[in-house]
Structures are given as C-alpha cells and as structure tokens.
MARDO-728723 format. One record per atom (N, C-alpha, C): residue number from 1; atom name; x, y, z; residue in three letters. Coordinates in steps of 0.001 Angstrom, whole numbers. Example, Ala and Ser with C-alpha at 12.3 -4.5 7.8 and 13.67 -1.06 7.14 Angstrom:
BEGIN
<koldo 1, N, <13190, -5690, 7800>, ALA>
<koldo 1, CA, <12300, -4500, 7800>, ALA>
<koldo 1, C, <13200, -3300, 7800>, ALA>
<koldo 2, N, <12850, -2250, 7080>, SER>
<koldo 2, CA, <13670, -1060, 7140>, SER>
<koldo 2, C, <12900, 30, 7870>, SER>
// end
This chain:
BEGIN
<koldo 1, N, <-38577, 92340, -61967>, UNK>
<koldo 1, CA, <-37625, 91752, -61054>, UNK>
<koldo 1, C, <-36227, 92177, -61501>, UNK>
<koldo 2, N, <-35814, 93007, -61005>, UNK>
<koldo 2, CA, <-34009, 93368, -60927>, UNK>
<koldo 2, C, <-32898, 92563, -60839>, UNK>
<koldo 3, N, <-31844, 92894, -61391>, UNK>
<koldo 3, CA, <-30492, 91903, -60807>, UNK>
<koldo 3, C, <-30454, 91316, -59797>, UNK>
<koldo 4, N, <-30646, 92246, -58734>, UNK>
<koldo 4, CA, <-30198, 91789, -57644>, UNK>
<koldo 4, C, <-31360, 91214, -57039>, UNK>
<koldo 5, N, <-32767, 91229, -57067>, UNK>
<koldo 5, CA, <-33584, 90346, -56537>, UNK>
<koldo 5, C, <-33143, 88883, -57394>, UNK>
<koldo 6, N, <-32761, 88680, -58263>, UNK>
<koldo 6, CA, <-32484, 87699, -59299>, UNK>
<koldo 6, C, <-31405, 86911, -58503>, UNK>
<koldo 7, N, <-30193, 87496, -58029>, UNK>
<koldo 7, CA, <-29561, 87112, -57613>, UNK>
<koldo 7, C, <-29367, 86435, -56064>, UNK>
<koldo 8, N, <-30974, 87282, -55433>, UNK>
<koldo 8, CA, <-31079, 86443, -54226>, UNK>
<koldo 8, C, <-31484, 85218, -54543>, UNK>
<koldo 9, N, <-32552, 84908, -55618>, UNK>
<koldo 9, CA, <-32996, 83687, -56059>, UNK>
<koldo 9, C, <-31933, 82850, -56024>, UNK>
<koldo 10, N, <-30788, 83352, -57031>, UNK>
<koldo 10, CA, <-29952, 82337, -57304>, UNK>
<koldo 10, C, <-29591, 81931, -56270>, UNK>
<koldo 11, N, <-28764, 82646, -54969>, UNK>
<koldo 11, CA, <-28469, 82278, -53491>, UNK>
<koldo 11, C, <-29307, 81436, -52979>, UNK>
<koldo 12, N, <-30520, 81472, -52579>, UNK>
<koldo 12, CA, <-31237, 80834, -52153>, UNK>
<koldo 12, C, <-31263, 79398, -52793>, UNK>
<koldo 13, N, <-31712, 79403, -54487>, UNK>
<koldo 13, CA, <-31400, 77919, -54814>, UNK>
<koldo 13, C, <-30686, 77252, -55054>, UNK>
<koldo 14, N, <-29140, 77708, -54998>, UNK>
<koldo 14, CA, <-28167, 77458, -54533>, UNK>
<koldo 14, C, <-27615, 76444, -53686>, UNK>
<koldo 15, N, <-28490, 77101, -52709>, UNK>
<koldo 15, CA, <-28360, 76384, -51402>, UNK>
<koldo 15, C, <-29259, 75055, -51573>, UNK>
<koldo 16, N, <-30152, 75230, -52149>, UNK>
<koldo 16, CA, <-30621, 73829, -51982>, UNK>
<koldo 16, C, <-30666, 72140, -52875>, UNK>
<koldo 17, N, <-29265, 72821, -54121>, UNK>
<koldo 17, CA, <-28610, 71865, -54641>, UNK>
<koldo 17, C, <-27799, 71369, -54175>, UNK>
<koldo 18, N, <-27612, 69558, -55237>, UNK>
<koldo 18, CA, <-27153, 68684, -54156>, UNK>
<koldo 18, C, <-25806, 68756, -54413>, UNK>
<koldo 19, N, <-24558, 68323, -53597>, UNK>
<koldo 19, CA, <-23457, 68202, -53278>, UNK>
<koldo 19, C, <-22932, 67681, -54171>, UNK>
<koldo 20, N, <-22205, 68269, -54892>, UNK>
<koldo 20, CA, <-21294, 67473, -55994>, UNK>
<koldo 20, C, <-20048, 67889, -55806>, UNK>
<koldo 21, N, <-19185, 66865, -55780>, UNK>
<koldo 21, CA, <-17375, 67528, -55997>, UNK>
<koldo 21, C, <-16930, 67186, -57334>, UNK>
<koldo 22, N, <-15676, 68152, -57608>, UNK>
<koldo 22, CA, <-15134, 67950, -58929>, UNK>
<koldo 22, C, <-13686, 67973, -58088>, UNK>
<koldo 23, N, <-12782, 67588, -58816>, UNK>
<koldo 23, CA, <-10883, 67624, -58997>, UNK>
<koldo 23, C, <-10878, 69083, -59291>, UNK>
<koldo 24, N, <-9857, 69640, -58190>, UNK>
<koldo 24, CA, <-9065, 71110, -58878>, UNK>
<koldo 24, C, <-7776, 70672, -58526>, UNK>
<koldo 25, N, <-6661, 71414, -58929>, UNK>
<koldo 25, CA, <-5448, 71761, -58763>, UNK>
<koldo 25, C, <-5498, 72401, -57331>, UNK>
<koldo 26, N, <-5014, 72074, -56740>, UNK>
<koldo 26, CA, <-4764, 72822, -55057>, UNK>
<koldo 26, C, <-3524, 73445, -54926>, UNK>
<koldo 27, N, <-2949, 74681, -54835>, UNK>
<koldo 27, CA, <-1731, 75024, -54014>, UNK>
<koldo 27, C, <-2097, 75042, -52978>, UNK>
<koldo 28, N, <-1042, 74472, -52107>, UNK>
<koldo 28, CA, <-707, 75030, -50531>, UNK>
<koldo 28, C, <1086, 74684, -50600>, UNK>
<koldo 29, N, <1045, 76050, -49260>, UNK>
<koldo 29, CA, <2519, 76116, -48572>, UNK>
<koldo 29, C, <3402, 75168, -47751>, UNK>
<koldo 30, N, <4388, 74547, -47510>, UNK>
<koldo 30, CA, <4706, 73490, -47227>, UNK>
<koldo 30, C, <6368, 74086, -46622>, UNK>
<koldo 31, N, <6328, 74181, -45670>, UNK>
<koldo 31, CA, <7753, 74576, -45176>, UNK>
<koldo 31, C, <8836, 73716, -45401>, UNK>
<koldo 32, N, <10283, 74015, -45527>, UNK>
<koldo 32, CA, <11116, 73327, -45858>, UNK>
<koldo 32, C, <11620, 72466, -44647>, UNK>
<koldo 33, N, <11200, 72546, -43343>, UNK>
<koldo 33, CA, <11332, 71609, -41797>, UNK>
<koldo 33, C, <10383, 70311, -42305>, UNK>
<koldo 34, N, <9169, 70624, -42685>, UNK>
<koldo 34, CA, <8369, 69234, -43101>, UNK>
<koldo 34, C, <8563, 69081, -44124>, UNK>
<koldo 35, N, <9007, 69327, -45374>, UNK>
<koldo 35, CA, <9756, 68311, -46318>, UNK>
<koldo 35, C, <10716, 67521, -45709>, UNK>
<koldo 36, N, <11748, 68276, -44693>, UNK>
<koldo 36, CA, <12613, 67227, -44114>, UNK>
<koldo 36, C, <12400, 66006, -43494>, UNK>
<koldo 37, N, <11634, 66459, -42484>, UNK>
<koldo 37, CA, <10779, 65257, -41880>, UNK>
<koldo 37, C, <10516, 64563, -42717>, UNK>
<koldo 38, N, <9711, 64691, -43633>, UNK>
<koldo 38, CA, <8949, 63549, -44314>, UNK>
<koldo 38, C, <10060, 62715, -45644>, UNK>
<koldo 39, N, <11304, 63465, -45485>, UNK>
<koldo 39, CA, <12472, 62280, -46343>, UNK>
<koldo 39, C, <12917, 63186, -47428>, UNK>
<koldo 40, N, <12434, 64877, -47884>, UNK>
<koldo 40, CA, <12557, 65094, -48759>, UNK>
<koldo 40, C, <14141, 65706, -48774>, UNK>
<koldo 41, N, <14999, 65224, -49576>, UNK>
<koldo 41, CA, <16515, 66199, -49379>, UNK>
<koldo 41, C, <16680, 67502, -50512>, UNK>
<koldo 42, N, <15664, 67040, -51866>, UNK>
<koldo 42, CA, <16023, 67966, -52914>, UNK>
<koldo 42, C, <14802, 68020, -53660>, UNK>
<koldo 43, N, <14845, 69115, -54214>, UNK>
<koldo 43, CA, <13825, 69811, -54882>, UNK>
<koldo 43, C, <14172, 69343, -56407>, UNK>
<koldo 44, N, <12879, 69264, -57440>, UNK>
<koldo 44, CA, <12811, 68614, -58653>, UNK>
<koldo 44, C, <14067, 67962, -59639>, UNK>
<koldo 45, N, <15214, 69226, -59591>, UNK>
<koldo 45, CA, <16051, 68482, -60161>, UNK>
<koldo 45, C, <17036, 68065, -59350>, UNK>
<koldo 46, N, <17066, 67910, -58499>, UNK>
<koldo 46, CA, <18062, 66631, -57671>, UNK>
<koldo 46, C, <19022, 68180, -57171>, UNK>
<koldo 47, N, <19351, 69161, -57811>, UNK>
<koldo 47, CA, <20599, 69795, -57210>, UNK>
<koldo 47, C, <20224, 70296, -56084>, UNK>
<koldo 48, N, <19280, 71113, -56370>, UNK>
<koldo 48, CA, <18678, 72343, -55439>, UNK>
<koldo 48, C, <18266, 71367, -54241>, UNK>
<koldo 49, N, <19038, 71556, -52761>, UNK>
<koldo 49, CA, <18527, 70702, -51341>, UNK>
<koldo 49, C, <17753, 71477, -50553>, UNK>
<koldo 50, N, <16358, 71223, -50172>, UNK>
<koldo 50, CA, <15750, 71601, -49506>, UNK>
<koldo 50, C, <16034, 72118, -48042>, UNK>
<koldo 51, N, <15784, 73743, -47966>, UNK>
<koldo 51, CA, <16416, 74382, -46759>, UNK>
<koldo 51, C, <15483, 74660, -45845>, UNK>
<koldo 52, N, <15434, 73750, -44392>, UNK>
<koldo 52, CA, <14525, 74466, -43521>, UNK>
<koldo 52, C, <13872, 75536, -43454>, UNK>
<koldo 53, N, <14403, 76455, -43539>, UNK>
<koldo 53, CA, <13682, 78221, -43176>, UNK>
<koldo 53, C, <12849, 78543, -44029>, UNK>
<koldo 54, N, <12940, 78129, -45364>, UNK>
<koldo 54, CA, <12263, 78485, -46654>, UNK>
<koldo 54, C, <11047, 77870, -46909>, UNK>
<koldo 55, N, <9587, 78501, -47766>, UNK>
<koldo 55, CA, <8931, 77790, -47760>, UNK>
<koldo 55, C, <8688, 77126, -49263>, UNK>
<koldo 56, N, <7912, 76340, -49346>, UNK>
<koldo 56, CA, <7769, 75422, -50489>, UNK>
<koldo 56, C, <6439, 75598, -51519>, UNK>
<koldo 57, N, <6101, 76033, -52542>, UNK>
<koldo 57, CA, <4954, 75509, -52953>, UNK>
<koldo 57, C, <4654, 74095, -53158>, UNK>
<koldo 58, N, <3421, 73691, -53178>, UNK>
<koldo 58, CA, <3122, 72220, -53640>, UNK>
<koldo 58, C, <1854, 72225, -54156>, UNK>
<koldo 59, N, <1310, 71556, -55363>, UNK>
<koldo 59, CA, <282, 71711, -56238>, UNK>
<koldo 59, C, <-53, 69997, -55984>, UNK>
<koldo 60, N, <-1418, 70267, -55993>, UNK>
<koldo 60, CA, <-1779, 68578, -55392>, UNK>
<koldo 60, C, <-3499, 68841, -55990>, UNK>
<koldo 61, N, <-3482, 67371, -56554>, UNK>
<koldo 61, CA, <-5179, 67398, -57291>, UNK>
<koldo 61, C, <-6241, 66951, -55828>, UNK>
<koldo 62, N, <-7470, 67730, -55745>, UNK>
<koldo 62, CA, <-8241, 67536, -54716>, UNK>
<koldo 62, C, <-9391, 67559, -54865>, UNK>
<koldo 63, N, <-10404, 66488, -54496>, UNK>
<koldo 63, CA, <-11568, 67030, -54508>, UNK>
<koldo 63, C, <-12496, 68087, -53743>, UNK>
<koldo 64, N, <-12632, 68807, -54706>, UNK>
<koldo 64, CA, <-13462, 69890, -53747>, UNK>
<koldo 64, C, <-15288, 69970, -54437>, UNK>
<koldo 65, N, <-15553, 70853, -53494>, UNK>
<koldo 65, CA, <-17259, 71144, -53619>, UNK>
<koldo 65, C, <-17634, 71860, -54604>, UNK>
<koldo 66, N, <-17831, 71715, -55269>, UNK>
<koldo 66, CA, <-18387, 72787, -56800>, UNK>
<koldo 66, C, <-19285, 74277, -55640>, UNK>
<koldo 67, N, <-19251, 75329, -56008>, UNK>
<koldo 67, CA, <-19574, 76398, -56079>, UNK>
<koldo 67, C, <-20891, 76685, -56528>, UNK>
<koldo 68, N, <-22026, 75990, -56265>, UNK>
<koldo 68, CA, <-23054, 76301, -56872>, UNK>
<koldo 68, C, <-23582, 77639, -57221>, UNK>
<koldo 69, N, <-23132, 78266, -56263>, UNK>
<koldo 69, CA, <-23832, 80142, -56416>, UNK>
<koldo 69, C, <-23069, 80398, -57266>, UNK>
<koldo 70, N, <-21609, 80341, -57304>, UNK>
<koldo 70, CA, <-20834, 80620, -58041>, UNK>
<koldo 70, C, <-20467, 80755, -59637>, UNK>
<koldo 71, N, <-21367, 79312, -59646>, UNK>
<koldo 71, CA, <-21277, 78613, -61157>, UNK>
<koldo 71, C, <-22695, 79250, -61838>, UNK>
<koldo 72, N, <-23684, 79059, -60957>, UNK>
<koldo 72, CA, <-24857, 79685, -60995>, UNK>
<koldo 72, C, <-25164, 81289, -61017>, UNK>
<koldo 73, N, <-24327, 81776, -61145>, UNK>
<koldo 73, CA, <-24111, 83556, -60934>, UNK>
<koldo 73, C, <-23553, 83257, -62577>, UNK>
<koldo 74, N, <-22647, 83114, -62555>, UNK>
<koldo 74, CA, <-21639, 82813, -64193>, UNK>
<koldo 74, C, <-22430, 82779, -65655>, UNK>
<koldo 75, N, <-23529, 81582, -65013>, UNK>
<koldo 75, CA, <-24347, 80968, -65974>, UNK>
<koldo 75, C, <-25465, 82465, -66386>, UNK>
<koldo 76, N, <-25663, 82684, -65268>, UNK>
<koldo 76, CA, <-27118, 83573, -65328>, UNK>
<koldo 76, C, <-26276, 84705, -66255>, UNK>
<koldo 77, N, <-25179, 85292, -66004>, UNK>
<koldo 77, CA, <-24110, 86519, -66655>, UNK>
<koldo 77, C, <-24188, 86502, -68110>, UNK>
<koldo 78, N, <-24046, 84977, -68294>, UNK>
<koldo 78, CA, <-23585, 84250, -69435>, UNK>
<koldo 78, C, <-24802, 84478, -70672>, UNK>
<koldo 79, N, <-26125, 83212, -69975>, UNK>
<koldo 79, CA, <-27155, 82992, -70570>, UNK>
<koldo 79, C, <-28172, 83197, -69805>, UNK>
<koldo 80, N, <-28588, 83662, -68926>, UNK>
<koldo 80, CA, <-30059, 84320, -68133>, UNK>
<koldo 80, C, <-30814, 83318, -67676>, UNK>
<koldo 81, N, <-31668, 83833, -66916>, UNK>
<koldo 81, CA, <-32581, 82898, -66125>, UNK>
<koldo 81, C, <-33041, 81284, -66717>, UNK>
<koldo 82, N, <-32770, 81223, -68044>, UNK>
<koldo 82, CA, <-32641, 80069, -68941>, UNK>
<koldo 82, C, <-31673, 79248, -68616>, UNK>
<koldo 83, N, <-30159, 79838, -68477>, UNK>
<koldo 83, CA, <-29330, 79388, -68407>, UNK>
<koldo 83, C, <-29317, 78622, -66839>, UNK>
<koldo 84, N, <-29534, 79725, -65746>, UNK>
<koldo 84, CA, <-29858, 78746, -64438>, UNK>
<koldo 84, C, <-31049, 77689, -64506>, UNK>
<koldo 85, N, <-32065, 77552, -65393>, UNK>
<koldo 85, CA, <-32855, 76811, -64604>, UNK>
<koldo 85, C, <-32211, 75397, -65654>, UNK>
<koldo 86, N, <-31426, 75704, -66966>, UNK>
<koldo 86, CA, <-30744, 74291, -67381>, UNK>
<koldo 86, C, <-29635, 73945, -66279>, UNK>
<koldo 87, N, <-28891, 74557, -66077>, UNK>
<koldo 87, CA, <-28059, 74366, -64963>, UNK>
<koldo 87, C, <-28067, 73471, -63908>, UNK>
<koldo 88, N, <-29637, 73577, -63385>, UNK>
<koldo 88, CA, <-29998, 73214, -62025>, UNK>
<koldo 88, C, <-31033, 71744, -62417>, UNK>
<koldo 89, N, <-31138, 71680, -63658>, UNK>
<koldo 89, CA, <-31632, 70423, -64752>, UNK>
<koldo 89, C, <-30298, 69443, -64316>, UNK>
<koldo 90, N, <-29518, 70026, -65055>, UNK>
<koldo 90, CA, <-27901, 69304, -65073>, UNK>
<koldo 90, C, <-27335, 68879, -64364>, UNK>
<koldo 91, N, <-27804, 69616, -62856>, UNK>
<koldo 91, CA, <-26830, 69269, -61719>, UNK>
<koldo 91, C, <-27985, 67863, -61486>, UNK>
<koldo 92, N, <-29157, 67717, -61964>, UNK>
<koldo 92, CA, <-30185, 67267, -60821>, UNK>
<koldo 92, C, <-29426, 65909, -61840>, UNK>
<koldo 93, N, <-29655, 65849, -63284>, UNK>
<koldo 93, CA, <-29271, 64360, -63896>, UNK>
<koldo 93, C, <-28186, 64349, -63626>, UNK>
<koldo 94, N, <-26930, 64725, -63185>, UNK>
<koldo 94, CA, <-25606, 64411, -62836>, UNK>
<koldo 94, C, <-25297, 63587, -61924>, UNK>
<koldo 95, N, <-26102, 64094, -60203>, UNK>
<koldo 95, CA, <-26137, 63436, -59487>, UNK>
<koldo 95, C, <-27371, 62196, -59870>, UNK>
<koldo 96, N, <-28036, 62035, -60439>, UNK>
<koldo 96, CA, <-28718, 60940, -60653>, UNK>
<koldo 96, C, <-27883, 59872, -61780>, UNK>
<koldo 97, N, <-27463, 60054, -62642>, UNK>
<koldo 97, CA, <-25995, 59254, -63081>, UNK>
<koldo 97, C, <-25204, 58892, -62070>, UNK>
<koldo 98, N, <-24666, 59277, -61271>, UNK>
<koldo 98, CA, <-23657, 59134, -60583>, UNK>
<koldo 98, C, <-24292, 58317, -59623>, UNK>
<koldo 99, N, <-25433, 58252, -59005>, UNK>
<koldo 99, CA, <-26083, 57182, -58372>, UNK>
<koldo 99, C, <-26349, 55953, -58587>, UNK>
<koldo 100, N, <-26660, 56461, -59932>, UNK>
<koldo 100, CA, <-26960, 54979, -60777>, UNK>
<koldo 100, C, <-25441, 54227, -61458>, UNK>
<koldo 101, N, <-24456, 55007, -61000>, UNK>
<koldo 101, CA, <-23101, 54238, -61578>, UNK>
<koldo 101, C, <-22519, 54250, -60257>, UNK>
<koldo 102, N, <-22678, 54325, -59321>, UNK>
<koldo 102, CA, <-21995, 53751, -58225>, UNK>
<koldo 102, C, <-22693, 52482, -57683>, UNK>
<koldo 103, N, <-24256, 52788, -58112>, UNK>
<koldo 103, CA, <-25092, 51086, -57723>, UNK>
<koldo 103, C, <-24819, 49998, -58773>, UNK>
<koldo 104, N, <-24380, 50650, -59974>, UNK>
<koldo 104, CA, <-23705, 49167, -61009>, UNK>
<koldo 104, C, <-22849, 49227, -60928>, UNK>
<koldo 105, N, <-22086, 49899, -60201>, UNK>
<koldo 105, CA, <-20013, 49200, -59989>, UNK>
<koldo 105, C, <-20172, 48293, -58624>, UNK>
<koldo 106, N, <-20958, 48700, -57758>, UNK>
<koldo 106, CA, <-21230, 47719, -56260>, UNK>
<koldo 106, C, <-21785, 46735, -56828>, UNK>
<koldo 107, N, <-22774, 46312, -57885>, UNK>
<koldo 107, CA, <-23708, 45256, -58611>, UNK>
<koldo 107, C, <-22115, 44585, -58857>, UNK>
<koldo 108, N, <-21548, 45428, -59894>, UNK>
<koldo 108, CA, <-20134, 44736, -60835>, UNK>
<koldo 108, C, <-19127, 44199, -59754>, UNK>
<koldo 109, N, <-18991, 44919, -58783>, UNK>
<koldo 109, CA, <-18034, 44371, -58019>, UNK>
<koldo 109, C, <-18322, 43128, -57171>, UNK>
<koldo 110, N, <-19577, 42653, -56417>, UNK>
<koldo 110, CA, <-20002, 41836, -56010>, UNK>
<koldo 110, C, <-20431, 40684, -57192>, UNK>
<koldo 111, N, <-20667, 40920, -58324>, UNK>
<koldo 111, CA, <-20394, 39653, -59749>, UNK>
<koldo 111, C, <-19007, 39174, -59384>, UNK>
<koldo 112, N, <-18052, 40459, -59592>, UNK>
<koldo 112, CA, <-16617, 39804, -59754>, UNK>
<koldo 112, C, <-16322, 38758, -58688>, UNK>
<koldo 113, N, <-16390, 39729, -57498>, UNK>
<koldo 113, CA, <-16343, 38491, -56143>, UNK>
<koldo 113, C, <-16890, 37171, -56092>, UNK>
<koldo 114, N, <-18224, 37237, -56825>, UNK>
<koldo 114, CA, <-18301, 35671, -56592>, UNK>
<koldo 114, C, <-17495, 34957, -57954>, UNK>
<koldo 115, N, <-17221, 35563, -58893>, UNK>
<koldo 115, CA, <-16546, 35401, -60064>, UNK>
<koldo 115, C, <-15131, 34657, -59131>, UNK>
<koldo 116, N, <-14880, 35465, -58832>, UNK>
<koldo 116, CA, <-13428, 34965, -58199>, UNK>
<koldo 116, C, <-13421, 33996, -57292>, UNK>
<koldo 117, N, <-14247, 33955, -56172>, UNK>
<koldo 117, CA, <-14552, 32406, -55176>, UNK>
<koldo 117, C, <-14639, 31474, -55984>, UNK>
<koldo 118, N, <-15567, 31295, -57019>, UNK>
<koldo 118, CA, <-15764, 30183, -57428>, UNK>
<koldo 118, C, <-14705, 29669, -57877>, UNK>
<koldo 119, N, <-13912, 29945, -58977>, UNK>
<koldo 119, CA, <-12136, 30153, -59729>, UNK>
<koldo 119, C, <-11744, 29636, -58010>, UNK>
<koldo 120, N, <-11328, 30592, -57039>, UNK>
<koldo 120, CA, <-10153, 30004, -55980>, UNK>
<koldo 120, C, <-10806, 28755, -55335>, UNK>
<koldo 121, N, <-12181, 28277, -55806>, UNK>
<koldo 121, CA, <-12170, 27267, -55088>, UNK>
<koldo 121, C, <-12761, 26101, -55389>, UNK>
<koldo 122, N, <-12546, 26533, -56796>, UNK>
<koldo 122, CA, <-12080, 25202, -57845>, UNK>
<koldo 122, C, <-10668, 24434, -57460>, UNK>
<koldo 123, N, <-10439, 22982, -58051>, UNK>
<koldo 123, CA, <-9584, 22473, -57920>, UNK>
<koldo 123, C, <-8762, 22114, -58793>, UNK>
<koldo 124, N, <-9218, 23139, -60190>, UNK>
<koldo 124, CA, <-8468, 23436, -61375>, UNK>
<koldo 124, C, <-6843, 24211, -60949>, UNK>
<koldo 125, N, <-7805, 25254, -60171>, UNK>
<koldo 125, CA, <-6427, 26352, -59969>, UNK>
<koldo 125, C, <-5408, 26173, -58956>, UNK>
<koldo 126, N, <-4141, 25965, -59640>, UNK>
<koldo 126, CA, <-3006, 25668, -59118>, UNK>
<koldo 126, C, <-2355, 27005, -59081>, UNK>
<koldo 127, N, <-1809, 27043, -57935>, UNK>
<koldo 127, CA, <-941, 28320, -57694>, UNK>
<koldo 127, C, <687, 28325, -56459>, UNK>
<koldo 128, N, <1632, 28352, -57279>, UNK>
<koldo 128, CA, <2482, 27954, -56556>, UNK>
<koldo 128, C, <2850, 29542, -55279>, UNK>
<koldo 129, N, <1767, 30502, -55243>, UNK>
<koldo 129, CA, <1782, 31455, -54278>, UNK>
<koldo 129, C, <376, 31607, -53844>, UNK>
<koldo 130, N, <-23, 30863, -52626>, UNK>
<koldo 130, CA, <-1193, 31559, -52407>, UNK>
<koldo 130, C, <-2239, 32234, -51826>, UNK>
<koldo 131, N, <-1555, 33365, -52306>, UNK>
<koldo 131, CA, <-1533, 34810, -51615>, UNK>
<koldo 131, C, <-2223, 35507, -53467>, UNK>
<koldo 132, N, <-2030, 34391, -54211>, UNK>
<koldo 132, CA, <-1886, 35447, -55434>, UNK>
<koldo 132, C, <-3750, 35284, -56133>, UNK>
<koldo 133, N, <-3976, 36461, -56674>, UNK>
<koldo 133, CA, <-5525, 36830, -56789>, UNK>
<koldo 133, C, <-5287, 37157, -58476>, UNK>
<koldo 134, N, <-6402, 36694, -58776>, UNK>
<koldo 134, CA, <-6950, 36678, -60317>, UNK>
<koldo 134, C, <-7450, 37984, -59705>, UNK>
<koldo 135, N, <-7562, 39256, -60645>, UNK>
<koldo 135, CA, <-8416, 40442, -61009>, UNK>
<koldo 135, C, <-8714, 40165, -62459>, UNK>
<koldo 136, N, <-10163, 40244, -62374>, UNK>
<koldo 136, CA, <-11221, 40353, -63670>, UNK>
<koldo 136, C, <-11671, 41662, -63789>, UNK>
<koldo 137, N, <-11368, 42592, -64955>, UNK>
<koldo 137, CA, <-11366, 43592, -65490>, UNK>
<koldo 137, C, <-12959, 43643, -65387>, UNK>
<koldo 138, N, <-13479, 45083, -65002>, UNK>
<koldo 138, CA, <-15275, 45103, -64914>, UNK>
<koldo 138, C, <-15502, 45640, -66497>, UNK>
<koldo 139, N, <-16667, 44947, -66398>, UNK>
<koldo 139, CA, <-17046, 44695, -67914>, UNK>
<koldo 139, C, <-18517, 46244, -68189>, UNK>
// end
C-alpha cells in the first residue's frame, strides 16, 4: 500500500470523525467606515484616529473546527499509520470526556439552583436589594 493509497484512507476516515472545535487566533479585515460606526475614534494608543478609507486588521479568538485530515496527514508524516490510528483513539476519548463534563456541569448547575431556592426562600435571608443573587462556586 503506497502513500497515496494511505492517504485516501486518511481522507476517508477523516471524514467520519466526530466534530470537535478548538480556539484559534482569527485575523480579519475591518474597514475604517465600521470602526466608525461602531464608536471607534482611535487606534491602540489613543493618538493615531481612525480614517475611513483605510483598512484595519483585527485579531479575535474563535472557535473553529479542528482539521481532521489535516491533523491526520501531520500525524501519519510525523509517526505512521500508528500515529493515525492513536490519533483517532484520542479524538474518540476527547469527545467522550467532553460529554461526560458537560452532563456533570448540567448535574452541577441544577444542584446549585436548587442550592440557591432553598437560601432565597428561607426567611433567614435578608436583603436590602432584591434583585441580588448568592452565586455558589461549582464544586
């Protein structure tokens, strides 16, 4: 089996891993008419005033889609057909962590809530604003 049959593999299973995003750094272009609009008069150090005609960089954190072929091409370069099939191990317990910690922060968050009814509706708690909310740190 050759590189490049190797590499259809990878394409193919690729495709059939699951969706994970990570944070990158994003540039995009931002004209100096919509900085105005949106309130901006000056650029970082206060002197320099933002001029319509000109355009702007702006760096902004985003979640994006991980690259599976991508990462999976890298790996195989790296460490070989070993290396993809840990890879595709990794991605599988990642998203299975991440399942299992979004169902104990919904568990944690619905504790807190009743944590907190009970507290606001006690007749201990005096509050001369009340509008104002106890937050209990998740444990």
């Amino acid at each position: 089996m050759g590189k490049k049959s190797k590499l259809k593999a990878i394409k193919k299973m690729a495709a059939l891993m699951p969706t994970i995003e990570t944070v990158k750094k994003v540039g995009t272009v931002v004209s100096g008419s919509e900085l105005i609009e949106k309130g901006v008069v000056s650029i970082a150090d206060e002197s320099v005033p933002v001029l319509p005609n000109h355009k702007y960089k702006k760096q902004e954190f985003k979640k994006v889609p991980v690259n599976h072929e991508k990462e999976m091409k890298r790996v195989y370069n790296r460490y070989g057909a070993a290396g993809v099939k840990q890879y595709a191990i990794e991605a599988a317990r990642y998203v299975e962590r991440q399942e299992k910690a979004d169902l104990s922060e919904v568990i944690a968050k619905k504790d807190v809530e009743e944590i907190q009814q009970k507290v606001f509706d006690s007749e201990d708690v005096v509050s001369d604003r009340p509008d104002d909310k106890i937050v209990l740190p998740l444990l």
